[in-house]
GUPA-215029 format. One record per residue: residue in one letter; x negated, y, z negated of N, C-alpha, C, O in turn. Coordinates in steps of 0.001 Angstrom, whole numbers, padded with zeros to 6 digits, always signed. Layout:
// GUPA-215029
aXYZXYZXYZXYZ/...
***
This chain:
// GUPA-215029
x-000849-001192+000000+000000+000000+000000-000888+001247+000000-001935+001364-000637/x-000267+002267+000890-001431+003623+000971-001061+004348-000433-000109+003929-001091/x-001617+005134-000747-000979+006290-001674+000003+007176-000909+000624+007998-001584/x+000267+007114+000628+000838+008228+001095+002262+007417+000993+003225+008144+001238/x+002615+005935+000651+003728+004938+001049+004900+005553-000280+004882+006178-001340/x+005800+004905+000613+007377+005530-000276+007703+006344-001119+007361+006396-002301/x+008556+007186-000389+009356+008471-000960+009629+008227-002180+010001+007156-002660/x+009354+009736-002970+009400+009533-004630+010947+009624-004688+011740+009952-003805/x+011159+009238-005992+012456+009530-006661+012555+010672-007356+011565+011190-007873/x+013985+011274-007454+013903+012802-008693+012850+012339-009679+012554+011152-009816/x+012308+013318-010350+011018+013373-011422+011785+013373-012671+012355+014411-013004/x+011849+012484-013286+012834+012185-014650+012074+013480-015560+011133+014212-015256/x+012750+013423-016543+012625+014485-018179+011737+013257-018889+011789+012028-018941/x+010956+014253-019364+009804+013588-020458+010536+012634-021130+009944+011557-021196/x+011951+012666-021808+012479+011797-022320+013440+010883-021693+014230+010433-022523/x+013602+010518-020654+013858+009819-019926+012511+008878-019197+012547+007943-018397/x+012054+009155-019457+010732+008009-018569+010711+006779-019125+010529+006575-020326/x+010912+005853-018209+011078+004276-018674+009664+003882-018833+008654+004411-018370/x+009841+002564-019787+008644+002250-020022+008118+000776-018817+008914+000108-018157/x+006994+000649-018832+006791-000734-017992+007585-001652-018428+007932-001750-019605/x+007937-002403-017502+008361-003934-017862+007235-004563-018703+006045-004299-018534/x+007742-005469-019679+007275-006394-020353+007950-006671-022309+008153-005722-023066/x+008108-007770-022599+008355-007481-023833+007575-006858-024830+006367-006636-024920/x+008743-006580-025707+008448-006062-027392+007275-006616-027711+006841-007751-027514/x+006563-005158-028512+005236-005885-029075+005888-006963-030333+006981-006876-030892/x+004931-007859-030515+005439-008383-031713+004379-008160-032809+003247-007712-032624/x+005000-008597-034141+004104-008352-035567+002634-008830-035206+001590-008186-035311/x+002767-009737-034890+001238-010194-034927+000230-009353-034182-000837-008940-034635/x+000917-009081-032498+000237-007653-032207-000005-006544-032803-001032-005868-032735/x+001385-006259-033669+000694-004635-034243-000325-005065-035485-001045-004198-035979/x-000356-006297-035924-001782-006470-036921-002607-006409-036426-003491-005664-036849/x-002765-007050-035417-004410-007035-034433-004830-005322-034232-005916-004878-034606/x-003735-004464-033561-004276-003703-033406-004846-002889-034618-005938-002320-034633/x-003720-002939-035855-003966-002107-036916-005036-002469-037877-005281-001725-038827/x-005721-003631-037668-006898-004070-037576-007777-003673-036818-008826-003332-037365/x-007695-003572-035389-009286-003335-034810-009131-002217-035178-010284-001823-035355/x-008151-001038-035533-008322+000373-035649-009096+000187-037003-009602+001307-037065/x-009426-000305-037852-010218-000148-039299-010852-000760-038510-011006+000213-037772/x-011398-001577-037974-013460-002248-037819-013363-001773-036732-014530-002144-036603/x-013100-001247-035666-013657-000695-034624-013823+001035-034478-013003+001817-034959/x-015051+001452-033717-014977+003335-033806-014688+003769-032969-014982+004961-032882/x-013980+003180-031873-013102+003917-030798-013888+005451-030213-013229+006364-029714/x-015416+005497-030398-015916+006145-030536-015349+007400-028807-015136+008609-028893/x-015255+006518-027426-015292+007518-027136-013767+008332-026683-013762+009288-025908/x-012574+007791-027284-011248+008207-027526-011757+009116-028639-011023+010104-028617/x-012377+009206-029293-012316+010147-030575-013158+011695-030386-013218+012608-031210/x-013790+011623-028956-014252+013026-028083-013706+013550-027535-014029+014605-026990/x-012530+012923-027475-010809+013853-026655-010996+014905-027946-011165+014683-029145/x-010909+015936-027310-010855+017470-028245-009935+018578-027860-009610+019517-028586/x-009379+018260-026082-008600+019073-026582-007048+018247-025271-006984+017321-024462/x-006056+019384-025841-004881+018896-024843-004547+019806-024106-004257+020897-024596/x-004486+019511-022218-004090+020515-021714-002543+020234-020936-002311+019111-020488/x-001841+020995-020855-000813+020469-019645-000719+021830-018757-000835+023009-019092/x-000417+021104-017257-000164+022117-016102+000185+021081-015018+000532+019955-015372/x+000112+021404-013729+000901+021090-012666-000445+020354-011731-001618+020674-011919/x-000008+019352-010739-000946+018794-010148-000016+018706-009060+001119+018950-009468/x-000073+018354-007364-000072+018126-006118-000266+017263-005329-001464+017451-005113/x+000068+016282-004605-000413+015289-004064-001244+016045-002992-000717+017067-002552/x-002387+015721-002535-003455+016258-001382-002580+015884-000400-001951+016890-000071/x-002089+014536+000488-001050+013544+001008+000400+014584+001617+000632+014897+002784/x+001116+014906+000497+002271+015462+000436+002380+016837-000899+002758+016786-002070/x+001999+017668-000281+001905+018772-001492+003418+019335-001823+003601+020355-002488/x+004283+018681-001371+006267+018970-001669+006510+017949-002670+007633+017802-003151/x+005361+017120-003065+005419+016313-004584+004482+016889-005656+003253+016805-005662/x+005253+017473-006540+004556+017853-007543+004550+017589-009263+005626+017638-009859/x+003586+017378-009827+003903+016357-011254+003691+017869-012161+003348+018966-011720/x+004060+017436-013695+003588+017607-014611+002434+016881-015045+002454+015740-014581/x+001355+017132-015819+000135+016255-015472-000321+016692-017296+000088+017803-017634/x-000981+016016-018218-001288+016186-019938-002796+015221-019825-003267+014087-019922/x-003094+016629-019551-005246+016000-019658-005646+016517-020943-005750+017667-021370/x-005851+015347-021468-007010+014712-022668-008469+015095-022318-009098+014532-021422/x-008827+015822-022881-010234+016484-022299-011696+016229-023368-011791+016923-024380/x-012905+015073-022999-013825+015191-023409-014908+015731-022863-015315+015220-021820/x-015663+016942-023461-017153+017597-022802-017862+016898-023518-018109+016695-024707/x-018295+016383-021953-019608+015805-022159-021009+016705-022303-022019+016338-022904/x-020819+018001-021590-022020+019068-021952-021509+020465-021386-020404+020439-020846/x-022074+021487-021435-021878+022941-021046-021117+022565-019752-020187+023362-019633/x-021128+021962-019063-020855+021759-017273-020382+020370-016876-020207+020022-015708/x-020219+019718-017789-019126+018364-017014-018248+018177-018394-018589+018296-019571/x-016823+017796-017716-015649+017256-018826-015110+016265-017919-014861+016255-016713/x-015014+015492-018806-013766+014294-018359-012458+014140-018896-012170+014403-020064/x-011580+013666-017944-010278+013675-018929-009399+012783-018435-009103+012617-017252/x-008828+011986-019763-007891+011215-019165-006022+012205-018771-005746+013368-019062/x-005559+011671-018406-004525+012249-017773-003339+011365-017570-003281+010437-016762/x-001960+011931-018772-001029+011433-018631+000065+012155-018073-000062+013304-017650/x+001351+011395-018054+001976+012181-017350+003266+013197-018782+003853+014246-018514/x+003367+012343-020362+003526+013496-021151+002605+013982-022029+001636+014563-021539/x+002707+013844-023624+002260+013538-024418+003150+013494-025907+003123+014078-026990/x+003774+012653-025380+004595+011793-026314+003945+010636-026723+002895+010781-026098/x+003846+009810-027201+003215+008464-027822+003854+007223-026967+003717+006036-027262/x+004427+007630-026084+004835+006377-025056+004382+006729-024294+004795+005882-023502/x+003601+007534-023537+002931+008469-022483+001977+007212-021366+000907+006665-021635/x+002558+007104-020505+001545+006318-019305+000302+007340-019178+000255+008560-019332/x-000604+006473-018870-001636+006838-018319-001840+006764-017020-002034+005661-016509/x-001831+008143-016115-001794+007886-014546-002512+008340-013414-002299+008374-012202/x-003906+008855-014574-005159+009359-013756-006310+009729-014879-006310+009579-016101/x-007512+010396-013769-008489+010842-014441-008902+011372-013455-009066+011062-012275/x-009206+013065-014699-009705+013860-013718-011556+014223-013815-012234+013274-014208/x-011836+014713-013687-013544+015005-013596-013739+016405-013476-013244+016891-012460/x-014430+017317-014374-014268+018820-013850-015956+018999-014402-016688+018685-015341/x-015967+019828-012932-017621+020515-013418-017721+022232-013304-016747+022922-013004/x-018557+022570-013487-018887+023604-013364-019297+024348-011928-019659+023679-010960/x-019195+025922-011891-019830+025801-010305-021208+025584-010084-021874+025159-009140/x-021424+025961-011124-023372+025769-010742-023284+023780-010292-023577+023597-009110/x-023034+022822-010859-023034+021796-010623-022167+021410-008962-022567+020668-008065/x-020766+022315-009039-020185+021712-007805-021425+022402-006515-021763+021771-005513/x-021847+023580-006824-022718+024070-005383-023567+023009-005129-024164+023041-004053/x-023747+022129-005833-025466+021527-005740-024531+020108-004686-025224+019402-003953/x-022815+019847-004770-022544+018177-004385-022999+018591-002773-023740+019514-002436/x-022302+017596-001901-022720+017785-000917-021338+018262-000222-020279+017941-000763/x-021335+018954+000858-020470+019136+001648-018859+018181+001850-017680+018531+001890/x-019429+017112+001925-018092+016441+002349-017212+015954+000455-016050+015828+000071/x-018734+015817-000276-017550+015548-001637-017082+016977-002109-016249+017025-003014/x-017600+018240-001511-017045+018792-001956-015147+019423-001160-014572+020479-001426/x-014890+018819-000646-013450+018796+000081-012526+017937-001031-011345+018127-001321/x-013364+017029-001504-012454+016162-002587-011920+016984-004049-011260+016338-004863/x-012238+018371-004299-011988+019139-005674-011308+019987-005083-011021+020131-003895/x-010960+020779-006371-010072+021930-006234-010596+022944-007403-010945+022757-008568/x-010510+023913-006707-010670+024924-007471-009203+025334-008881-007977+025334-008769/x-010190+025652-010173-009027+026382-011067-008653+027856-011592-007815+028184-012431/x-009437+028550-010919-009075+029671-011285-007409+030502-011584-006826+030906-012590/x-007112+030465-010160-005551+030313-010563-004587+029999-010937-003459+030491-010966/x-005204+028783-011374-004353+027670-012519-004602+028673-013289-003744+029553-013359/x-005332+028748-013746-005732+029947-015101-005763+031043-015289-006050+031474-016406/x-005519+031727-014408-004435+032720-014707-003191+033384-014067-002835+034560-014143/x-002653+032406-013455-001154+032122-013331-000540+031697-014439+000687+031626-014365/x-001159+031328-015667-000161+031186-017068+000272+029386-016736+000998+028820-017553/x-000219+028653-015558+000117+027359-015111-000420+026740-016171+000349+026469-017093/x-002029+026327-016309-003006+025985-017495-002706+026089-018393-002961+027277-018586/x-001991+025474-019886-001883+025903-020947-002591+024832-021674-002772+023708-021205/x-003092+025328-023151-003577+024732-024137-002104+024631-025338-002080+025332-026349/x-000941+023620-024973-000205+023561-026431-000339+023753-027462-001032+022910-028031/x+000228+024977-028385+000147+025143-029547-000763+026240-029864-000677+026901-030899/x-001854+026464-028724-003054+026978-029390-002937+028563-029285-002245+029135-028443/x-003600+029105-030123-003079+030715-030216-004154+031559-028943-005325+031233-028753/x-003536+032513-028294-004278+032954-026874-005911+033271-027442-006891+032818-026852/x-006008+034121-028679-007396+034458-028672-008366+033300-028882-009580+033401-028701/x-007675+032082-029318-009043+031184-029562-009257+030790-028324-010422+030787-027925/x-008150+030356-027411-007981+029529-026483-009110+030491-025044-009887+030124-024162/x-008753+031368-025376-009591+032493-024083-011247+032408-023957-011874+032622-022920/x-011696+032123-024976-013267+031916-024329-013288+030717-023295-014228+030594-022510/x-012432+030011-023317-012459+028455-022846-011825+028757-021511-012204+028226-020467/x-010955+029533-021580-010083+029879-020332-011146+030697-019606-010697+031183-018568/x-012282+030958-019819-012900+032268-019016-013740+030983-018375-013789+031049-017147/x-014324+029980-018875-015178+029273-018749-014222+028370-017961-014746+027635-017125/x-013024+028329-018098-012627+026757-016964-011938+027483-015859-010972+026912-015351/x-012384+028974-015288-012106+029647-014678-013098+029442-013320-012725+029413-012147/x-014255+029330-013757-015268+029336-012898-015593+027460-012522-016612+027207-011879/x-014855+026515-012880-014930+025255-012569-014145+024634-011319-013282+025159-010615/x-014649+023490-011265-013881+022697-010461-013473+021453-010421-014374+020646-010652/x-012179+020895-010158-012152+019232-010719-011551+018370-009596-010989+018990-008693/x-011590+016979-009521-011486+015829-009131-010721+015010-009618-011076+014245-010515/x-009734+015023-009197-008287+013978-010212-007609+013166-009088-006750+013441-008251/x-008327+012055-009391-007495+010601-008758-005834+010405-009816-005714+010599-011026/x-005066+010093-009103-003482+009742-009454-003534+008300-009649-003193+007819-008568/x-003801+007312-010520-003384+006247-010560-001872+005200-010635-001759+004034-010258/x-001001+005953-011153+000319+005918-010923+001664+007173-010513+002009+008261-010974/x+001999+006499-009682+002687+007750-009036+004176+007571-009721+005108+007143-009040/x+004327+007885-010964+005299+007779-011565+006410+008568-011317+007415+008553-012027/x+006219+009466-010036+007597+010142-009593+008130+009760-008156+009154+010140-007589/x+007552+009257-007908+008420+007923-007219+008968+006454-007653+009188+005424-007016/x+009096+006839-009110+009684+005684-009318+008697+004340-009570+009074+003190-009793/x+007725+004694-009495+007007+002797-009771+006934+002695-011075+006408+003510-011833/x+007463+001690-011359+007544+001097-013079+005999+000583-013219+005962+000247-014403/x+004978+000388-012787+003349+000021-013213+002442+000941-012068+002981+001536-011134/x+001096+000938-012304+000434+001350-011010+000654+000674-009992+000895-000523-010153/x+000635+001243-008625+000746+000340-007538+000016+001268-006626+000036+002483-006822/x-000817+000563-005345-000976+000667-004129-002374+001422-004507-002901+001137-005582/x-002906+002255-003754-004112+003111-003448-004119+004156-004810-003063+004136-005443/x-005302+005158-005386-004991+006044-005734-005273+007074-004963-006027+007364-004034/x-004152+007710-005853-004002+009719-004605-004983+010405-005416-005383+010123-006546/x-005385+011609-004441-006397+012592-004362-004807+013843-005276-003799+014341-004776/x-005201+013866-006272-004443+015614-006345-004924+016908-006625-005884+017182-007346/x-004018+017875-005859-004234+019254-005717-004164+020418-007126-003552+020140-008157/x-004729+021411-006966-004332+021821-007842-003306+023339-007279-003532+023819-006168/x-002432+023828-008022-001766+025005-007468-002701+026331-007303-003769+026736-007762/x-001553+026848-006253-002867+028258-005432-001675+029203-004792-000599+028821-004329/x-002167+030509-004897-001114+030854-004311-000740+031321-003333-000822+032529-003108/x-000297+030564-002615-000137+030482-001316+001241+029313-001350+001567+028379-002082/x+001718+029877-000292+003445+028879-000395+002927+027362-000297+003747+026859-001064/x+002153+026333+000110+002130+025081-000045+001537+024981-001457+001345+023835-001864/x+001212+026009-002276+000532+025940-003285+001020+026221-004661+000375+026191-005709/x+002763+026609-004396+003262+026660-005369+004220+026065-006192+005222+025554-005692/x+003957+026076-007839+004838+025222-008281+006268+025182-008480+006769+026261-008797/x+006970+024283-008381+008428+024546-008446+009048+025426-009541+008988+025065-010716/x+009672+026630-009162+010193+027419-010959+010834+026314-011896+010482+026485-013063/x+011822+025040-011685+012042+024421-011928+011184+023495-013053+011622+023180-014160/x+010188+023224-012645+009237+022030-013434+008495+023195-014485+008166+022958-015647/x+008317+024532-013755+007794+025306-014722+008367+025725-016081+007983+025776-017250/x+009823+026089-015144+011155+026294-016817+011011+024860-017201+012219+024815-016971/x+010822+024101-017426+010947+022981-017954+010180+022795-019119+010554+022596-020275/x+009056+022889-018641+007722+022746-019511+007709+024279-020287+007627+024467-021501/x+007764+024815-019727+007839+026129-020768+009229+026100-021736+009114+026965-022604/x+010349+025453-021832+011438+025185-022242+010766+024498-023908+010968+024800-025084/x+009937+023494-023230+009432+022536-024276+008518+022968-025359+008484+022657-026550/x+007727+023827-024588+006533+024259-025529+006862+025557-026173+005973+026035-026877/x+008446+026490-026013+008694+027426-026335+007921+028639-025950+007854+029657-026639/x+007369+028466-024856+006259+029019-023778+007066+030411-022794+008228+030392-022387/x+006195+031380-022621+006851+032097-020928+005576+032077-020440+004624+032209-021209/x+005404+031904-019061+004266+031250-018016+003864+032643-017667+002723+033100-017595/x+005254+033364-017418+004611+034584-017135+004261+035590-018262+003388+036387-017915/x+004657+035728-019342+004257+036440-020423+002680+035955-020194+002025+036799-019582/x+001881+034648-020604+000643+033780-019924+000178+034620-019057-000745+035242-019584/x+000393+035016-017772+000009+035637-017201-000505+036818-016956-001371+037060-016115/x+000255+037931-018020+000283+038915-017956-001219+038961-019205-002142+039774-019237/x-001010+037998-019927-002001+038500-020767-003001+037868-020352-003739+037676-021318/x-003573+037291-019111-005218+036517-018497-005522+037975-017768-006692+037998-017386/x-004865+039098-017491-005394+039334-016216-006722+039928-016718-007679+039702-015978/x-007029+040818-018098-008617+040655-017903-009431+039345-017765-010630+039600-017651/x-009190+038206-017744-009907+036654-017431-010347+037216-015883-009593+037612-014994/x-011832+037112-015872-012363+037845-014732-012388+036155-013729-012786+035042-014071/x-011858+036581-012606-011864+036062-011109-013024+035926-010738-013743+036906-010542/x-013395+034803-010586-015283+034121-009783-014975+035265-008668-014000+035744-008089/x-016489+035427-008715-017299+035979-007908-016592+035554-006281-016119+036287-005413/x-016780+033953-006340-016768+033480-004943-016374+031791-005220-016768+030989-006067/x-015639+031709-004353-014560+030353-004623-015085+029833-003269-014616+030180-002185/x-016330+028773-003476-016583+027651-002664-015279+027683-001489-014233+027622-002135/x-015002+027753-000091-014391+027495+000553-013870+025934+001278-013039+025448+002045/x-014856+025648+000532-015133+023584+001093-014253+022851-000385-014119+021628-000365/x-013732+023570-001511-012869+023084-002509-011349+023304-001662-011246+023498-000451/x-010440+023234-002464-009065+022981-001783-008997+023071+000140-008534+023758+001051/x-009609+022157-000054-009726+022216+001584-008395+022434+002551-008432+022902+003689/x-007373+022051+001938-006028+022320+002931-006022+023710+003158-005719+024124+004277/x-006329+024520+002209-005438+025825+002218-006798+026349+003742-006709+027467+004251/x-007350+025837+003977-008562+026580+005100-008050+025804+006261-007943+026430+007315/x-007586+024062+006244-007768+023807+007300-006164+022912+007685-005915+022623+008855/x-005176+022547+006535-004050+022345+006686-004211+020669+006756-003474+019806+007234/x-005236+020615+006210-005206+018781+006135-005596+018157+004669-006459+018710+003986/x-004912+016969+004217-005152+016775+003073-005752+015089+003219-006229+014746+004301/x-005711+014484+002515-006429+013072+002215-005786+012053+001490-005639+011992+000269/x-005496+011428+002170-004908+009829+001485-005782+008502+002031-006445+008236+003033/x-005427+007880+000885-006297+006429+001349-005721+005283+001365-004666+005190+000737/x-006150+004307+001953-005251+003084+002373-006340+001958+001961-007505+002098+001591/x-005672+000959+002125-006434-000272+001105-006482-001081+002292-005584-001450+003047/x-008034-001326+002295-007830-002728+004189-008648-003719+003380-009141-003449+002285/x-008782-005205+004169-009231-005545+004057-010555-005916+004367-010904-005706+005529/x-011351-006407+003613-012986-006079+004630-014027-007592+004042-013693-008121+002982/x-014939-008017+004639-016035-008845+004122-016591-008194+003466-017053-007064+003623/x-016589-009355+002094-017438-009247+000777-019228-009174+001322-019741-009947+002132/x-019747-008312+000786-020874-008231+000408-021521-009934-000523-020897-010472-001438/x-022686-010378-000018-023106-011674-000595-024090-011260-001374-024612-010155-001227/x-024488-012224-002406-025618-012023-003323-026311-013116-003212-025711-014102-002784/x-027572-013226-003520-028339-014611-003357-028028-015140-004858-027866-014355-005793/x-027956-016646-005006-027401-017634-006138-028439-017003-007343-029622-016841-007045/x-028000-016684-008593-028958-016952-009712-029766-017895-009191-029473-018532-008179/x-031085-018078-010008-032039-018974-010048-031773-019770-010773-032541-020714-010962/
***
C-alpha cells in the first residue's frame, strides 16, 4: 500500500478516537508492566521534556490535515527528536516521528535531503506551534530558537483515514505556510484552541517581535517553489546476501 492509497475519513474528536483492535489488558499484564516500571529506567522516555501540539500536512495530499502532539527530546543545542502522537490523552496512538535541526546543521545536508523538511518559522508565529499550559514568557526563548529550525516527520499511521493500526508506506508531512495550500483549516484550529482554552490569534499577535530568519533555505518545503510533493510506495525487490557466519 502507498501512503498516497485511500481516501481519509472525517477526522474524529480527540475523544472519539477508537482504540486498535485487540483485547483487554489483563491483571497479569498490568503487573508485568507495573513491575518493569520499578526495575527498569526507561531512561530515554524520561528526556521527553517538553509537549508541543500544532498542525501537520500530508506532502502527497496537502487537503489532509492532522492535529499532530510532539514529545520532544534535545539531544544538543541543534538536534531534537520527537515522538509524535496524534492526542495527548493516555490512550494516544503513536503515529510518527519527527527530527528537527537547526539551520546551521540543515545548510550543511545535501540538496536532495534537503526537499524532505520543512521549514518552522511560521508555525511559530502564526500562534499554530503551541507549548500547552506553558506561560508565553518562559515559552519564548524556545520559540525564538525553533524559529530558525527545520524538521522531518514521517506519518506512521494515518489515523484520519480511518485505519484502526499502522498500515501501508509512511508519509512525508508538511508543515503550514502561508500560502493557500498551506493553510490550516479554521475548523481544526477552533478545535484545539477550544481545548486548551487558547486564541491562536491572540498567539499571534504577541510573536510578532519573534524575529523572522534571515533566509529560509528554498530547497525546505519544496512544494510551495515547485508544486510537487512526495509519497512512497512499497515494491518488491532482491534481498541483499551475506556470506554464512564462520
Amino acid at each position: 500500500m502507498a501512503s498516497s492509497d485511500k481516501s481519509p475519513s472525517p477526522m474524529p474528536s480527540g475523544a472519539d478516537h477508537p482504540r486498535p483492535p485487540g483485547q483487554p489488558m489483563t491483571v497479569e499484564q498490568h503487573m508485568i508492566d507495573k513491575g518493569a516500571q520499578l526495575l527498569q529506567s526507561l531512561k530515554p522516555v524520561k528526556q521527553m521534556n517538553q509537549h508541543v501540539c500544532t498542525f501537520a500536512l500530508y506532502s502527497h495530499d496537502m487537503s489532509r490535515q492532522i492535529e499532530t502532539h510532539h514529545y520532544l527530546t534535545r539531544v544538543n543545542q541543534d538536534f531534537l527528536q520527537c515522538a509524535v502522537y496524534d492526542t495527548d490523552d493516555a490512550h494516544a496512538r503513536l503515529i510518527g516521528v519527527e527530527y528537527i535541526v537547526s539551520d546551521r546543521i540543515f545548510e550543511a545536508l545535501p540538496p536532495d535531503e534537503q526537499k524532505l523538511w520543512h521549514s518552522h518559522a511560521y508555525e511559530i508565529k502564526s500562534g499554530l506551534w503551541v507549548n500547552p499550559r506553558v506561560p508565553g514568557m518562559i515559552e519564548k526563548p524556545e520559540l525564538e530558537n525553533m524559529a530558525k529550525t527545520y524538521g522531518k516527520f514521517w506519518c506512521t499511521w494515518q489515523v484520519d483515514r480511518g485505519d484502526k493500526l499502522p498500515l501501508g508506506a509512511p508519509a512525508l508531512m508538511m508543515s503550514p505556510q502561508p500560502v493557500n495550500l498551506g493553510q490550516i483549516s479554521p475548523e481544526l484550529v477552533h478545535r484545539r484552541d477550544n481545548k486548551y482554552n487558547i486564541s491562536t490569534e491572540v498567539l499571534r499577535d504577541s510573536r510578532v517581535e519573534i524575529a523572522e530568519p534571515e533566509w529560509i533555505n528554498p530547497q525546505a518545503d519544496y512544494w510551495k517553489q515547485h508544486g510537487k510533493g512526495f509519497a512512497i510506495d512499497i515494491n518488491v525487490t532482491d534481498m541483499k546476501l551475506r556470506a554464512p557466519f564462520p
